[in-house]
Structure formats: structure tokens, C-alpha cells
Wavefront OBJ file of the C-alpha trace (Angstrom):
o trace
v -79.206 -26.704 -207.638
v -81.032 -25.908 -204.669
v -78.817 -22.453 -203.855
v -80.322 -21.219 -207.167
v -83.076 -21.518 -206.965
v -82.965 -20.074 -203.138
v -81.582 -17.372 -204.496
v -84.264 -16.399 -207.166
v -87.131 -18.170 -205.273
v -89.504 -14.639 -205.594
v -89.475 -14.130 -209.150
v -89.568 -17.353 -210.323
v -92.640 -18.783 -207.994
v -94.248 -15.850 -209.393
v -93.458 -16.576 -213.066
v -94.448 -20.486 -212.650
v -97.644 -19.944 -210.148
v -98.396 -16.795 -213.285
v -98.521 -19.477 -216.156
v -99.818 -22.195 -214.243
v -102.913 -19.875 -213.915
v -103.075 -19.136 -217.157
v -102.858 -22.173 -218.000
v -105.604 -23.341 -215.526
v -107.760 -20.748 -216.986
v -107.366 -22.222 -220.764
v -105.050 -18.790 -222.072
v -102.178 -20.816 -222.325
v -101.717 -24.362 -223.654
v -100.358 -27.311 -221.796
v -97.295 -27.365 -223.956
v -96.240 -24.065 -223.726
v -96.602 -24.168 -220.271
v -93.823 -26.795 -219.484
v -92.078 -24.873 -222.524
v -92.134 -21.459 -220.165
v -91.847 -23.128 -217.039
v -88.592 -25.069 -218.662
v -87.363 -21.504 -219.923
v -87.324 -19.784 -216.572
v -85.875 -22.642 -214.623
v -82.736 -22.470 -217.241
v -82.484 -19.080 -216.912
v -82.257 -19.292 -213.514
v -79.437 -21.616 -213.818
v -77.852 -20.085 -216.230
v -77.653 -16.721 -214.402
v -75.784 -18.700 -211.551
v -73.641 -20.199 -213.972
v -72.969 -16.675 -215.189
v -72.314 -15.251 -211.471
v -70.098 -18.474 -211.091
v -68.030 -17.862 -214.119
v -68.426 -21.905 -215.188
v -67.713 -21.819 -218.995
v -69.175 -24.785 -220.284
v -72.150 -24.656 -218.110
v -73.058 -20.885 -218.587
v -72.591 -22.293 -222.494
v -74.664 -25.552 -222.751
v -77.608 -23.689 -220.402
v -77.141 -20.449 -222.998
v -77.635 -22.892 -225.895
v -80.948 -24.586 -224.000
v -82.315 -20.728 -223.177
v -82.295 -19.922 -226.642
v -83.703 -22.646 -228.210
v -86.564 -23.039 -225.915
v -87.379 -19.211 -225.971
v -87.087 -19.516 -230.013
v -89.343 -22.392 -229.787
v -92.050 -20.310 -227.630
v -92.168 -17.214 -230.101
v -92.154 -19.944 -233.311
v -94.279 -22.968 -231.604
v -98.742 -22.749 -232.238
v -100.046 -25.823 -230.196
v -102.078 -27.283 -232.496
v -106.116 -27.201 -231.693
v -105.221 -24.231 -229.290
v -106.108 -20.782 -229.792
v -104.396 -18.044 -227.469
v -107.191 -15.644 -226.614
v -108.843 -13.822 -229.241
v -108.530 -9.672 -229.080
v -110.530 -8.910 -231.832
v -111.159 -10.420 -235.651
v -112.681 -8.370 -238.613
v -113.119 -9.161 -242.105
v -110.891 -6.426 -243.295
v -108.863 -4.044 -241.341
v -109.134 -1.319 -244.281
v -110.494 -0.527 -247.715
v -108.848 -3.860 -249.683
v -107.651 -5.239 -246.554
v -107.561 -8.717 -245.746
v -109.426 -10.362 -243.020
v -107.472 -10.115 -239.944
v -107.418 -11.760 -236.482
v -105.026 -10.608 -233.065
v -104.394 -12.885 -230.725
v -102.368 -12.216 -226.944
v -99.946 -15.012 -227.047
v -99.727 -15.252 -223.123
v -96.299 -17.690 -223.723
v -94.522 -15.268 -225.603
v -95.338 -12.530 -223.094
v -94.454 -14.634 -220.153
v -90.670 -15.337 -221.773
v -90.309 -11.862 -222.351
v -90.930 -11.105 -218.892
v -88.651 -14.136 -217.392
v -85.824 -13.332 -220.019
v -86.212 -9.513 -218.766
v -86.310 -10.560 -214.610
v -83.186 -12.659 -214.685
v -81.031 -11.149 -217.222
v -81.436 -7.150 -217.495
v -80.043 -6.733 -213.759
v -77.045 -8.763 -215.191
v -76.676 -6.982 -218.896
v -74.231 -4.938 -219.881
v -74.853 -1.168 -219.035
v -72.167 0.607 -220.193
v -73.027 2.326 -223.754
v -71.187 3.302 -226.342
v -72.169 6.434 -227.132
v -73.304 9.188 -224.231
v -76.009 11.409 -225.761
v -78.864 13.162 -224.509
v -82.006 11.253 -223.788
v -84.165 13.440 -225.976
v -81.538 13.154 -229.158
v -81.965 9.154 -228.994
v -85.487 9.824 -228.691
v -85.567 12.146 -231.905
v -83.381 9.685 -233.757
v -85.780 6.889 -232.933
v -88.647 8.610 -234.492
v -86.560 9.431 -237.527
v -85.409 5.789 -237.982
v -88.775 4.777 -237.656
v -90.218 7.536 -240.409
v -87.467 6.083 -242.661
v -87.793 2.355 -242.490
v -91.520 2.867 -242.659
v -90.850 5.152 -245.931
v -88.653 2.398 -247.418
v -91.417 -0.473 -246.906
v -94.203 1.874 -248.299
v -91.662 2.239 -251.408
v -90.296 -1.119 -251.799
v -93.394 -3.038 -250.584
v -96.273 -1.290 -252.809
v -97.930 -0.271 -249.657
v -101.084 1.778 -249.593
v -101.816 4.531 -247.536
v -105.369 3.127 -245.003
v -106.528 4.199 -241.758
v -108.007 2.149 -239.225
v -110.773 2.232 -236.848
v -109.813 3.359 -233.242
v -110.700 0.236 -231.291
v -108.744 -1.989 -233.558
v -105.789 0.742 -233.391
v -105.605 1.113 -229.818
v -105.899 -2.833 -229.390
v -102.997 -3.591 -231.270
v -100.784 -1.091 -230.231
v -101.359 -2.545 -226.783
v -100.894 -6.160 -227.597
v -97.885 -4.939 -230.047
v -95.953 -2.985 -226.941
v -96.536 -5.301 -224.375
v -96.272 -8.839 -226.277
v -94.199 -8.176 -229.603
v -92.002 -5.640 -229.056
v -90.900 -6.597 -225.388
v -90.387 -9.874 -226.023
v -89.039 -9.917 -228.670
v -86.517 -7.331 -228.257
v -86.241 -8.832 -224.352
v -84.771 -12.336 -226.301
v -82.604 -10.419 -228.957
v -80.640 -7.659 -226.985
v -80.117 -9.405 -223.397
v -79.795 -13.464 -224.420
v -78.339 -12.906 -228.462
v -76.848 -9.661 -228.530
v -75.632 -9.109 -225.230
v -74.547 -12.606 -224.497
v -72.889 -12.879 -227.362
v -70.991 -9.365 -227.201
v -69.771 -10.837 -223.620
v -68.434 -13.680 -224.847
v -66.838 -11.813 -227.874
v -65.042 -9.599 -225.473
v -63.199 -12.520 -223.969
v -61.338 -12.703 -227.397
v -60.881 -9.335 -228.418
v -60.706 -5.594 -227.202
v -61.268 -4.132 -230.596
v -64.098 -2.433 -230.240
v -66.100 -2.387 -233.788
v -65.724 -6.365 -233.697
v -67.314 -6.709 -230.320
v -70.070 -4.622 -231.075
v -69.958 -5.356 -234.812
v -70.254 -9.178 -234.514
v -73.294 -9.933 -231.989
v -75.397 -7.020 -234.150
v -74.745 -8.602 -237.537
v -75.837 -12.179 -235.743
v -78.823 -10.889 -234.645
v -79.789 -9.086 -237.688
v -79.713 -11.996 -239.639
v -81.786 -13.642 -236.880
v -84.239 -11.414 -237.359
v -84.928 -12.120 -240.794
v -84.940 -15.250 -240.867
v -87.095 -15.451 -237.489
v -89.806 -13.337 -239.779
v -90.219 -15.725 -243.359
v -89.219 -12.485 -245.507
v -91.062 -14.043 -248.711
v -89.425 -11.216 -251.318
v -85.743 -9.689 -251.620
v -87.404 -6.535 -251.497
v -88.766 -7.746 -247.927
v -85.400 -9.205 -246.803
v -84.389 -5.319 -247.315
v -87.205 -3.738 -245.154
v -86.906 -6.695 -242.328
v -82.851 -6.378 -242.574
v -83.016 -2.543 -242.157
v -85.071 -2.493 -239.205
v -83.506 -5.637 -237.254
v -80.419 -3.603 -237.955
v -81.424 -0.607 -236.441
v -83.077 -2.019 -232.970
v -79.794 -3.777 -233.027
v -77.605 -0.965 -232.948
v -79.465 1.587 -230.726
v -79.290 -1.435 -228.840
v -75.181 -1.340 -229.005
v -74.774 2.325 -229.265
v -77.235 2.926 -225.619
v -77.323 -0.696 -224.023
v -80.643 0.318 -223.161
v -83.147 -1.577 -224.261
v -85.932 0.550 -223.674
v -84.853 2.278 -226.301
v -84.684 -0.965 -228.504
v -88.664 -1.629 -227.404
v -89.470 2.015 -228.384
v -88.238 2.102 -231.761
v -89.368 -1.655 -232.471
v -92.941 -0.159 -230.990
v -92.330 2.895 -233.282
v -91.801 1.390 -236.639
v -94.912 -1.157 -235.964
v -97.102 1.476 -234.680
v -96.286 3.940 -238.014
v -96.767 1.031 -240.420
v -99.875 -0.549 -238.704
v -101.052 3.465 -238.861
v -100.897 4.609 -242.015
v -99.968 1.492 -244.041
v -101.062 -1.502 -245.633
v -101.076 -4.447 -243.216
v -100.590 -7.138 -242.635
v -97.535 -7.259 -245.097
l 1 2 3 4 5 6 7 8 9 10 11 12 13 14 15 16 17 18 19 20 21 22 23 24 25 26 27 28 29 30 31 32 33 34 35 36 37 38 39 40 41 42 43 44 45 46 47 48 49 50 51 52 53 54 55 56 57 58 59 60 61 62 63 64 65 66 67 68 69 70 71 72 73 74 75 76 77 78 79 80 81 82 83 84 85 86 87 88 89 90 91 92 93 94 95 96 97 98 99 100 101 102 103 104 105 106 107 108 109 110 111 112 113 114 115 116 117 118 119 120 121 122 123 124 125 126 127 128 129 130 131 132 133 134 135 136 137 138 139 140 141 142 143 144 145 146 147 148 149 150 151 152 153 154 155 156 157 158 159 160 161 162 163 164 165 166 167 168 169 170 171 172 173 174 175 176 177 178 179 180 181 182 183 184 185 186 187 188 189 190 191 192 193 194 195 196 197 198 199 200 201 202 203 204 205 206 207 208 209 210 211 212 213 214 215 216 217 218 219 220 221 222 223 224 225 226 227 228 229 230 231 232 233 234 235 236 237 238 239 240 241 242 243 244 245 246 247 248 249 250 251 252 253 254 255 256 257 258 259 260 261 262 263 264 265 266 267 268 269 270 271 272
């Protein structure tokens, strides 16, 4: 126990000493502190387990990483507010009143889940394209899921004002889209496409498998209330999913997650 955490003693006194000043400074509730500080030590462990090849351990600490991270992005301490970025009565014409928060847990698991596991991931892709093609498919993907809410969902076309755009996009990038993306590709999909590839060498299931698990995820992890929903929220878990598979980069994942929630928090209706 003590080798690892010798061995990642940098990163993780700076993650624990980070939320244990937030926490100090009333940004971050009790509760979610021993849930992030609980996070990072098992993902320290688990790494090791990882490095050491132990089955059942790298398993049973796997199992404990996801279900506290899920618990972080899902779990409100009750009488706890995370700080407040702004909160209007309407964020367009016919809007609904609307209030953004900076969860400082979720952005502090995304961070530990990226420190320990991305120098680990998988890096080889499956497909070799050019940088700016991905880039240009990205948009595209974006354009069309957007297009498919805005038909499906009834959307309306509404601006918004500047300060509340530029606010969001910031707290979307660096809380929502990191994190979440930081949980699904390296600790669901690319966990789970390591373990498939002890079974099989056909490609299509090894890829095929951990993005159809983590699709579903997705959707459930965001309440679709409709069918029509399910279709949107399907669509675009799929698609972070499998620029996810097709690049194993998952700065590309963040980008088009940050894409398709900057376009529809734009031009469109929101919240949903």
C-alpha cells in the first residue's frame, strides 16, 4: 500500500490538499469531499493493480472507481449549494428561469480520473486520419445531432446574452464535458475494451462492445423523459463514443461533447 502511494505521492497530495481547500473554503461539501478524496486513493490503487497485472484486484478496485465517480456526477448534498455562476429568470424569450452552478466535485474527478489513467489508456487508434478531417467531422456531427434535437425536440431558435454565453461555455468545457467524457472513455470505454481484448481479437467486438455499454450509460446517466429524447441523447453518446474508438483521443471526445452543447445552448431552446 505504501509503494503506491510513493509512487503517485505528487499528484495525489495535490488532488487531496486541492479539495480539502475547497472544501475549507465552503465550494465543496463535506461529503463529496471524502467521496473525491476516496475516488483518487482507488485510482491510485487501481493503477498499481493495473501495472501489476492482479486480476481480481485491478477488478474489485475498477468496480469501487466507478461507482464512486458515478456517485460524484449523480450525488447533490442536501442543504449545499456548489457556487453559484450566475441565475436569471429566463435565459431567452419563453425561457425558463435558469441557474449554473461549478460543481467543484465533479471537476476534481475529472481531473483525478484524467492524472492517473490517460498516461495508462490505450493510444493506438483505429483509424489514422488527418487532424483537421476529425476536426471537420466533429463539427459536422455536432451540426447534425443538434439538427435532429431541434426536429425531434420542438426546439426554438433563441439567442442569449453574452455574459451568460461565455459563462457557460466555460463551466460546460471545463466541468461537463471533461469530466464527463474523462469517466466514460478512460474508466468505461477503455477499461472495458482492455478487458474485452483478453477474450477476443476480433476487432468490431472489441471496439463494438465497450461503445454500445457506454452509450447506453449515457442515457440512462441523463433521465431521457421522451423516446424522442432517448433518440437525441443515444445519438450523441454514440458519437463521443466512437470518435472516441476510431482516434483514442479523447480530446477529440471533449471537443465534440463541447461542440454539440455549445451549438444547442447557442441557438436553441434550453434547458431541454
Amino acid at each position: 500500500m505504501s509503494q503506491a502511494l510513493t509512487a503517485y505521492k505528487k499528484p495525489l497530495s495535490i488532488l487531496l490538499a486541492s479539495a480539502s481547500l475547497l472544501s475549507l473554503c465552503g465550494v465543496l461539501a463535506w461529503q463529496s469531499l471524502l467521496l473525491v478524496c476516496t475516488l483518487c486513493l482507488a485510482l491510485v490503487f487501481y493503477r498499481k493493480a493495473l501495472v501489476q497485472k492482479s486480476a481480481l484486484q485491478s477488478s474489485a478496485l475498477w468496480l469501487t472507481v466507478f461507482i464512486v465517480g458515478l456517485t460524484i456526477g449523480l450525488y447533490r448534498p442536501e442543504g449545499f449549494n456548489y457556487p453559484l455562476v450566475f441565475n436569471v429568470d429566463a435565459l431567452h424569450t419563453e425561457g425558463q428561469a435558469f441557474a449554473l452552478y461549478l460543481n467543484t466535485a465533479k471537476v476534481l474527478a475529472g481531473i483525478a480520473v484524467l492524472v492517473f489513467l490517460l498516461p495508462i489508456s490505450i493510444k493506438k487508434p483505429s483509424l489514422k486520419t488527418a487532424p483537421w478531417q476529425i476536426i471537420l467531422t466533429m463539427l459536422v456531427c455536432a451540426l447534425m445531432i443538434n439538427t435532429l434535437a431541434w426536429h425531434l425536440l420542438d426546439l426554438q431558435v433563441h439567442t442569449k446574452t453574452l455574459f451568460v454565453i461565455l459563462s457557460f461555455l466555460a463551466v460546460n468545457l471545463s466541468v461537463t464535458c471533461l469530466a464527463e467524457e474523462a469517466f466514460m472513455r478512460l474508466l468505461l470505454q477503455g477499461e472495458c475494451l482492455r478487458a474485452v481484448s483478453k477474450f477476443t481479437e476480433n476487432k468490431l467486438i472489441r471496439e463494438g462492445l465497450p461503445l454500445a455499454l457506454c452509450t447506453l450509460i449515457f442515457i440512462l446517466t441523463h433521465f431521457p423523459s421522451s423516446l424522442n429524447m432517448l433518440i437525441v441523447f443515444g445519438l450523441a453518446g454514440f458519437a463521443y463514443g466512437l470518435i472516441y474508438a476510431l482516434t483514442k483521443n479523447i480530446t477529440y471526445a471533449i471537443g465534440l461533447h463541447f461542440s454539440v452543447n455549445a451549438l444547442h445552448f447557442l441557438f436553441l431552446t434550453y434547458p431541454l
